[in-house]
N, C-alpha and C positions, 0 to 999 in steps of 0.2 A: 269213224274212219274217214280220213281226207282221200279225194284220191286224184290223183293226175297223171300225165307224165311228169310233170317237171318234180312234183313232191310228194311223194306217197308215206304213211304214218298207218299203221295197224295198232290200234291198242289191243290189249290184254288186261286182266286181270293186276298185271304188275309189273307189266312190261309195254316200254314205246317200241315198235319196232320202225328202222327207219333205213333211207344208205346212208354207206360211212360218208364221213366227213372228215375233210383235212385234218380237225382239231379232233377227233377221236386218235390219232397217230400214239401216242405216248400212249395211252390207255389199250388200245390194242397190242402194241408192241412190248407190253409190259405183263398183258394178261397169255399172251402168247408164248412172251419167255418162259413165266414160271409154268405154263401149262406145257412146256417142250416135252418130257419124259412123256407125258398123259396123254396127248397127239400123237406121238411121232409112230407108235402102233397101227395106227388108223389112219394115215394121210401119205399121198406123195412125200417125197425127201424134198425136202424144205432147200428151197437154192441159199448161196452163199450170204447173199442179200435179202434173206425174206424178211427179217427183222430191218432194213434198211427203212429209214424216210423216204428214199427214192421211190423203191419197191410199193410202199404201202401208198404214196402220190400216184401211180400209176392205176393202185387197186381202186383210187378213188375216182379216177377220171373214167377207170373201165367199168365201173360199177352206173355211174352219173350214164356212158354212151350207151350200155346196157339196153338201161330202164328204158331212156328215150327212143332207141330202136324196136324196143318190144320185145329183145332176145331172153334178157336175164331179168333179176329183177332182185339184186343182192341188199339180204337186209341185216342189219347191227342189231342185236337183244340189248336193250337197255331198260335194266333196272328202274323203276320212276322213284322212289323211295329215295337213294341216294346216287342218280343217274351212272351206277355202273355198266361197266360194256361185261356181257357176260357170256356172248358169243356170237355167231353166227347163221343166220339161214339162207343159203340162195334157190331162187327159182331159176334153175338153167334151161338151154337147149330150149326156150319156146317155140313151138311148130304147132303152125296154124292151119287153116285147112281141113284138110278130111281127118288131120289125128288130134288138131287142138290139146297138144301135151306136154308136158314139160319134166324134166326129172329136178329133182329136190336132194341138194346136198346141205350139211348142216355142222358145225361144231360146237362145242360148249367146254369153258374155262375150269382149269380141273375145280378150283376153289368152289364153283357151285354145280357140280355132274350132282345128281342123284338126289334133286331137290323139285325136280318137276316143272322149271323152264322150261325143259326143250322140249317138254310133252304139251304145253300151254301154248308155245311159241309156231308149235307144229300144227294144230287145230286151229290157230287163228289162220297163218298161212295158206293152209288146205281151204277152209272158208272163202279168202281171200280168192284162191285160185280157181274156184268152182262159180263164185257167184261173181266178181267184177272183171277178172280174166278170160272168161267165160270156157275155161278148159274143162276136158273131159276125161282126162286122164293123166294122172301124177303118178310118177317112177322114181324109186329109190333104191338104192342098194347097198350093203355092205358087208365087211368080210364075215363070213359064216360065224364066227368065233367069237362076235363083238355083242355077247347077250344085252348089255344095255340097248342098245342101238338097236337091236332086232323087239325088244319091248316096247322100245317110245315110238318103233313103227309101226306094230300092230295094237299097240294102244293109240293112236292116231287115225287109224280105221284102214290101214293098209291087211292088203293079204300078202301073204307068201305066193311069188308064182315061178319060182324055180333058183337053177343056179347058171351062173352064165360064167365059161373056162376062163382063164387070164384075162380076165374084166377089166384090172386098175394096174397099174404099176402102185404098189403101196410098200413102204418102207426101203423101194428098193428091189423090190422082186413082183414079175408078174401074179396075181391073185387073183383065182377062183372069189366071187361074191355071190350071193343070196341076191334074187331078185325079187322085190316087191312094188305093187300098186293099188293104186288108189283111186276107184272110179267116183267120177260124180255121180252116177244111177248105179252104184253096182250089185247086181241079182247074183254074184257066184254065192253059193254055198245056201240058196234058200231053197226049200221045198215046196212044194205044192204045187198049185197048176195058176197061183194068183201071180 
């Protein structure tokens, strides 16, 4: 694992993860497209321009100020095999200080959902955020209803810690979401006195 601000690289097992790049444009906007039906359940309503060049130039330069500020730290799944973009992870909202946390949002391209990326993508990440970020606490959440998603999170070492009312505007409508996290020392749910 390389790490900097200026260039950060997580490997995996079968994936580079990295920020986008200008020249990822076509391949995002193309994995996006056909993944439209397969998102659009699950994400904010997609502006008029989301599939623009414009649009995705601006994710790049926000993703690039991000990382360098220390706020986000948005990463592209790519395939090392045959370098596909296969989705998404960002570390948002970094807060430092007495909470040291960040919440973790995440997407994956319908062509590879239910193959075990986002579950590999999301262990290296968490790794990532507990030992060179040095945070103490990762938050996630999504709509009650979305079982994959609530699997790859507590397959990831997350708990369930509640529901929080009109959490996201998603598809268009306020939405109730499941709250989960993910401590770096986390003791819920042990017994004993050790």
């Amino acid at each position: 694992m390389l790490i900097g601000r200026r260039k950060v690289r997580i490997e995996t097992e079968r994936m580079t993860l990295r920020l986008p790049q200008h020249s990822d444009f076509r391949a995002w906007s193309s994995l996006r497209a056909e993944s439209r039906a397969f998102l659009e359940p699950w994400e904010p309503v997609w502006s008029a321009d989301h599939l623009s060049r414009k649009a995705f130039t601006n994710r790049v330069y926000w993703a690039a100020r991000a990382h360098s500020g220390g706020t986000a730290l948005p990463l592209f799944l790519i395939r090392r095999s045959d370098d596909s973009l296969l989705g998404a992870v960002t570390v948002d909202n970094i807060r430092r200080g007495p909470a040291q946390a960040a919440t973790i949002g995440y997407w994956i391209g319908a062509p590879f959902a239910r193959q075990g990326y986002m579950a590999e993508a999301l262990r290296a990440v968490i790794h990532h955020c507990f030992t060179t970020l040095d945070l103490s606490r990762i938050e996630s959440a999504c709509l009650p209803e979305n079982a994959a998603s609530r699997g790859v999170l507590e397959k990831s070492g997350y708990k369930y810690e509640g529901v929080a009312q009109s959490y996201l505007q998603i598809n268009g409508r306020w939405r109730n979401h499941v709250l989960y996290a993910n401590l770096r020392s986390d003791r819920r749910g042990r017994t004993g006195a050790g």
